[in-house]
Every structure is written in C-alpha cells, then in structure tokens.
TIRO-2110 file (N, C-alpha, C; in Angstrom, 1 decimal):
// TIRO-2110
18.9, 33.8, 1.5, N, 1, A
17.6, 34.3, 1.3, CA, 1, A
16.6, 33.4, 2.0, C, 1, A
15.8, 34.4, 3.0, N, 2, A
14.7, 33.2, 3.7, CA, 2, A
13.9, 32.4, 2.4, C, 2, A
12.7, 31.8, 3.2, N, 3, A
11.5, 30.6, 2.5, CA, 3, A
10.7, 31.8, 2.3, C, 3, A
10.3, 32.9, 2.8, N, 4, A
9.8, 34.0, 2.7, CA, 4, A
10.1, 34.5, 1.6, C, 4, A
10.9, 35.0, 1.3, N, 5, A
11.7, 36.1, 0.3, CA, 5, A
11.7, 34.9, -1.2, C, 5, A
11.7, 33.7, -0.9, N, 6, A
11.8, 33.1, -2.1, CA, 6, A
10.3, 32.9, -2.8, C, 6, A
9.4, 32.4, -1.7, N, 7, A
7.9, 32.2, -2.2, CA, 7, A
7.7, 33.5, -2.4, C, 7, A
8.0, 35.0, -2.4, N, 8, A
7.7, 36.3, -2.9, CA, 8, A
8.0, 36.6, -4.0, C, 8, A
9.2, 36.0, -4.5, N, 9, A
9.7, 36.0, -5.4, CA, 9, A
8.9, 35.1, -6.4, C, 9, A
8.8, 34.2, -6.3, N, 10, A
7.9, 32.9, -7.3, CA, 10, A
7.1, 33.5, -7.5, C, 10, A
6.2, 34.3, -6.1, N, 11, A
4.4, 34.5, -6.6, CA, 11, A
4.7, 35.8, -7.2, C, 11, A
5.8, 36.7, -7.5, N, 12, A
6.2, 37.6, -8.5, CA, 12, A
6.3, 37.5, -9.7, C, 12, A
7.0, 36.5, -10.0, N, 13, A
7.3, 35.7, -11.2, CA, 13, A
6.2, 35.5, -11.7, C, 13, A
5.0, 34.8, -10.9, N, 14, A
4.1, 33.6, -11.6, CA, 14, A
2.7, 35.0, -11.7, C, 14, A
2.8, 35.9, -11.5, N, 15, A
2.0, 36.9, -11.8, CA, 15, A
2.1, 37.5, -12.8, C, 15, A
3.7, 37.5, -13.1, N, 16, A
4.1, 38.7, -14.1, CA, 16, A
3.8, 37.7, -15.1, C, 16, A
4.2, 36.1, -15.1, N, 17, A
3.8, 35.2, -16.6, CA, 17, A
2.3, 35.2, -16.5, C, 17, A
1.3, 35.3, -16.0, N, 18, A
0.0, 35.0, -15.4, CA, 18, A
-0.6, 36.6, -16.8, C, 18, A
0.1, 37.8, -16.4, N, 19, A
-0.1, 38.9, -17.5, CA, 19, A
0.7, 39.0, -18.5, C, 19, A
1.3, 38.0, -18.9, N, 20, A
2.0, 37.8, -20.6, CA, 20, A
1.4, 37.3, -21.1, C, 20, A
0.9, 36.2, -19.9, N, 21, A
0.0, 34.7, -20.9, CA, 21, A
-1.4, 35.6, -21.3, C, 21, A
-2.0, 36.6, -20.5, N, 22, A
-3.1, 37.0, -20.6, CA, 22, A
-3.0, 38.0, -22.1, C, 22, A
-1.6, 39.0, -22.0, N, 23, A
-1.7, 39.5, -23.3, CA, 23, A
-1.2, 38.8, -24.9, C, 23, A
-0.4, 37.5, -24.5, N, 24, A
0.1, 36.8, -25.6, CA, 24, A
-1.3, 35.8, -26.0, C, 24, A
-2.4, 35.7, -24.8, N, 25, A
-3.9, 35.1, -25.9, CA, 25, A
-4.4, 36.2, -26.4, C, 25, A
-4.4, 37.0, -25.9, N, 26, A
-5.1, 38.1, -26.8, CA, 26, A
-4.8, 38.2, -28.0, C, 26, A
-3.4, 38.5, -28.0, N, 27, A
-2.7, 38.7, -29.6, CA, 27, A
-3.0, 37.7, -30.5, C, 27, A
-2.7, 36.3, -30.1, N, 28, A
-3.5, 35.3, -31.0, CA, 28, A
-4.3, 35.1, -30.7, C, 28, A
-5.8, 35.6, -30.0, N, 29, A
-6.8, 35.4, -30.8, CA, 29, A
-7.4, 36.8, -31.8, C, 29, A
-6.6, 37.5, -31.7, N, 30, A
-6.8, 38.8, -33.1, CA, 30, A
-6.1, 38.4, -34.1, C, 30, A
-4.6, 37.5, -33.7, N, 31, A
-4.6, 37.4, -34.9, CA, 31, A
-4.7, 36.6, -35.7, C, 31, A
-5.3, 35.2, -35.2, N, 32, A
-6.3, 34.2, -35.5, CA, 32, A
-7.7, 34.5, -36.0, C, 32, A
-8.2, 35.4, -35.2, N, 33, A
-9.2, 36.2, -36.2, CA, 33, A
-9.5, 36.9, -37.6, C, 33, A
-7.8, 37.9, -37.6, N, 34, A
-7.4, 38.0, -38.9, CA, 34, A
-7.6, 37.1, -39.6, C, 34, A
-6.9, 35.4, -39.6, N, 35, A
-6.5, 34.9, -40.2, CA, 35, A
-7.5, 33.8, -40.5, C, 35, A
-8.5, 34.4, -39.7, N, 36, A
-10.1, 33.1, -40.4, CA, 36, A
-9.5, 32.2, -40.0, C, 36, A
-8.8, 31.8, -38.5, N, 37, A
-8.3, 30.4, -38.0, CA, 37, A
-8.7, 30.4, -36.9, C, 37, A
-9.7, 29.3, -37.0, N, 38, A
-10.6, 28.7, -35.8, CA, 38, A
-9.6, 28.6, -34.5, C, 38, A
-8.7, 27.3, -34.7, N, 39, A
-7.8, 26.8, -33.7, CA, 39, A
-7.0, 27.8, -33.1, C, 39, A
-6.8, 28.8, -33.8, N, 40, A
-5.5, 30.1, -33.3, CA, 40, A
-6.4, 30.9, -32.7, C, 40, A
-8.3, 30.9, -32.8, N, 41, A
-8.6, 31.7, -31.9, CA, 41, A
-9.1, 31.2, -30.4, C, 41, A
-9.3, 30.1, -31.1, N, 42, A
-9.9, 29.3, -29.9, CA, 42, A
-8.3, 29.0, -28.4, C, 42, A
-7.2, 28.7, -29.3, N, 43, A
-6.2, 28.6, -28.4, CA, 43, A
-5.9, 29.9, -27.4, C, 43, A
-5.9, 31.3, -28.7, N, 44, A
-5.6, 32.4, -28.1, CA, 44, A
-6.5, 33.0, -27.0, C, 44, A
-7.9, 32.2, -27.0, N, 45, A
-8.7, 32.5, -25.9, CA, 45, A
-8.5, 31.9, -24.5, C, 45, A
-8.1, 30.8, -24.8, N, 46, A
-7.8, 29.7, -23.3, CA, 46, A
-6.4, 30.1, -23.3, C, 46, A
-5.5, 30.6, -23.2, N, 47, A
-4.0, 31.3, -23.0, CA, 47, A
-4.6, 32.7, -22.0, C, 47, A
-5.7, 33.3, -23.1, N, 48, A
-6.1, 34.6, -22.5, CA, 48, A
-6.8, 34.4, -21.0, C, 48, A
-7.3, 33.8, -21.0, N, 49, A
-8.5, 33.3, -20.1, CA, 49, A
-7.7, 32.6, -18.7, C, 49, A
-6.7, 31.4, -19.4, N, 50, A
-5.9, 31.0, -18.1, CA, 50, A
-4.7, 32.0, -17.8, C, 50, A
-4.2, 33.0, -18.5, N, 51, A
-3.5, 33.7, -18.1, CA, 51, A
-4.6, 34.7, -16.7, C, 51, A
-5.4, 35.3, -17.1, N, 52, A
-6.1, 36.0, -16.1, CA, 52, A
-6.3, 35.5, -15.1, C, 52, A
-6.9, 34.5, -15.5, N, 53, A
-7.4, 33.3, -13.6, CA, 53, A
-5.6, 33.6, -13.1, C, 53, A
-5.0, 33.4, -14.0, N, 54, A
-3.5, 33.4, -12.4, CA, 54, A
-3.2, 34.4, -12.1, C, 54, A
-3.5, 35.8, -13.0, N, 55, A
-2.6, 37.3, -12.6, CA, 55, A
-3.9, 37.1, -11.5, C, 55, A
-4.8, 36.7, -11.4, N, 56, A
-6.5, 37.3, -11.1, CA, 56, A
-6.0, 36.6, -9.1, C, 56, A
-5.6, 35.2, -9.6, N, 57, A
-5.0, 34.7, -8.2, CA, 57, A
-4.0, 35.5, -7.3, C, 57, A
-3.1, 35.6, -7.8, N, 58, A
-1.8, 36.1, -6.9, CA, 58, A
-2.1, 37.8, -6.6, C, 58, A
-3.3, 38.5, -7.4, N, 59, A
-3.4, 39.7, -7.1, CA, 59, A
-4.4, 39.9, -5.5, C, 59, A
-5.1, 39.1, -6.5, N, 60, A
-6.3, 38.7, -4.7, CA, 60, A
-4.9, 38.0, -3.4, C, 60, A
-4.3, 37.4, -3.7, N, 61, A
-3.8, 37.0, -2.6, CA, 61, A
-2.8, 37.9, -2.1, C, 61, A
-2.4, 39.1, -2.8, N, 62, A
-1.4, 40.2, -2.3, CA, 62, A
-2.3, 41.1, -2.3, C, 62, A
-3.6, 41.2, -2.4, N, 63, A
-4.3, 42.1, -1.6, CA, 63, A
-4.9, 41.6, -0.2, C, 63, A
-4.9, 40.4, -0.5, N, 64, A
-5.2, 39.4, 1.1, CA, 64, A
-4.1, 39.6, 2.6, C, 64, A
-2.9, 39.8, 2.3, N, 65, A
-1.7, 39.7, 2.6, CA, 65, A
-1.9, 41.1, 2.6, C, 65, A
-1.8, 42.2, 1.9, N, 66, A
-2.0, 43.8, 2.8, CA, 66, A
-3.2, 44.0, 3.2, C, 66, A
-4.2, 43.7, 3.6, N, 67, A
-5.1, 44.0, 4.2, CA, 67, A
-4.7, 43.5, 5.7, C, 67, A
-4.4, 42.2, 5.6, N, 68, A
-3.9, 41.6, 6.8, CA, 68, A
-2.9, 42.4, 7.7, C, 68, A
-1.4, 42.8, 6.9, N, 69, A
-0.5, 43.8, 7.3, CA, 69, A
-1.0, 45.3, 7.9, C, 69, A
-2.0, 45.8, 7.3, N, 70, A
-2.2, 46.9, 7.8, CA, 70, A
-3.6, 46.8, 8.9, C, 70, A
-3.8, 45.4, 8.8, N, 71, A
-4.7, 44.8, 10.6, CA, 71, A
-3.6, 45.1, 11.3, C, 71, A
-2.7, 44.1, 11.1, N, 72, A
-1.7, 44.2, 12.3, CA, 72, A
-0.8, 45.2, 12.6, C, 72, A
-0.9, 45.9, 11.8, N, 73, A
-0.4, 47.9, 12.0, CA, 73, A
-1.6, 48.2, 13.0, C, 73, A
-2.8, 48.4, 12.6, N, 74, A
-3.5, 49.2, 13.1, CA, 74, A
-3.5, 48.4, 15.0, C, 74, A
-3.8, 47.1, 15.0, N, 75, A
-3.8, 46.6, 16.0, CA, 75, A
-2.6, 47.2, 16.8, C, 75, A
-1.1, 47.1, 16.7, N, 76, A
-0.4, 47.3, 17.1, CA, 76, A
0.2, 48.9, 17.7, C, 76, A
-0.7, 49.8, 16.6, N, 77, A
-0.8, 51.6, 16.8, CA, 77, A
-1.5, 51.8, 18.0, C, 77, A
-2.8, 50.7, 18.1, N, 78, A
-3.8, 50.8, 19.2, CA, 78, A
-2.9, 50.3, 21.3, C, 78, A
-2.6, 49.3, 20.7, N, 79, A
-1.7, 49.3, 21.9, CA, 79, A
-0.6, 50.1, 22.1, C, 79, A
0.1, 50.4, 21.3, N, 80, A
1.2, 51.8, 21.7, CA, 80, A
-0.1, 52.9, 22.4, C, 80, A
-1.0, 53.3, 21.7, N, 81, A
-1.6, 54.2, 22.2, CA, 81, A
-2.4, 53.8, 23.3, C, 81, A
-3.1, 52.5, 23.9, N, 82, A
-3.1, 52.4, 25.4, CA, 82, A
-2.2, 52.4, 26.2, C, 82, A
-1.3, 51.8, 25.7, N, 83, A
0.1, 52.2, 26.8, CA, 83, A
0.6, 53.4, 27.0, C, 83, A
0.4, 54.5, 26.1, N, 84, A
0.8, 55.7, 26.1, CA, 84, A
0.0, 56.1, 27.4, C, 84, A
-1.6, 55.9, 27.0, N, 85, A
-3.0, 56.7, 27.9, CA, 85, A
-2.7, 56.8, 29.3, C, 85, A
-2.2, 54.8, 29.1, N, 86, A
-2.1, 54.5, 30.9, CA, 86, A
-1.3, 55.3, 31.8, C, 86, A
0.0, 55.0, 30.5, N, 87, A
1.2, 56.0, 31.8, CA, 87, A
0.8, 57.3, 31.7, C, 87, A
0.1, 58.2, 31.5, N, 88, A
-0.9, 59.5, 31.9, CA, 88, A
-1.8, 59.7, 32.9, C, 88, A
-2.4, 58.0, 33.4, N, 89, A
-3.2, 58.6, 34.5, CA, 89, A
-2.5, 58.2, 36.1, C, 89, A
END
C-alpha cells in the first residue's frame, strides 16, 4: 500500500473518531445533566467540542483536496479541448 493510500486511511479513521468523540460528549453531557453532575457535563462538553474541531478538520481538508481534483479535471478537459480545436483548423 502506497504513503498515499495509508495517510487516507488515518485521515478516515481520525474523522470517523473526530464524530464518535462528538456524539459520545453529547451523550455525557445529557447525561450529566440528568444527573445534576457538574464534572460529567462539563467533560461531556470538551469531548463534544474537541470531537467537532477534528471531524470539522479532516472535512475541510477533503473538501480542500476535491476542489483541487476537479481544478485539475477541468484544467486538463480544457487542453484535450484545445488540442482537439487545433487539429480542426
């Protein structure tokens, strides 16, 4: 497996924990709220909170990464299609 296919893999991984961590603060801080427990809400918030900053990271950056891919599609459609024009005239 390339260095490619493995950092895809990681930043797949570290997204998908990025939205556990985001729904497992949630859950404790409702159910720290239930339980009139300060500390269980206050934790369940910064789990919540740093879970989002990282799903919030690796989404921006695979939106960064297709934006980029379909530059270099479009770039690349445009020169097939000058080359096409040329051999026409």
């Amino acid at each position: 497996m390339s260095t490619e296919h493995t950092t895809q893999a990681i930043e797949a991984t570290l997204a998908a924990t990025g939205s556990k961590a985001t729904y497992t603060g949630a859950g404790m801080t409702i159910g720290g709220w239930a339980l009139s427990n300060e500390f269980a809400v206050l934790f369940g918030m910064l789990i919540g909170v740093l879970g989002l900053a990282v799903n919030w990271y690796y989404k921006h950056k695979l939106t960064m990464a297709e934006i980029k891919l379909k530059e270099e599609q479009a770039a690349r459609e445009r020169e097939v299609h000058a080359a096409k024009m040329s051999g026409y005239l």
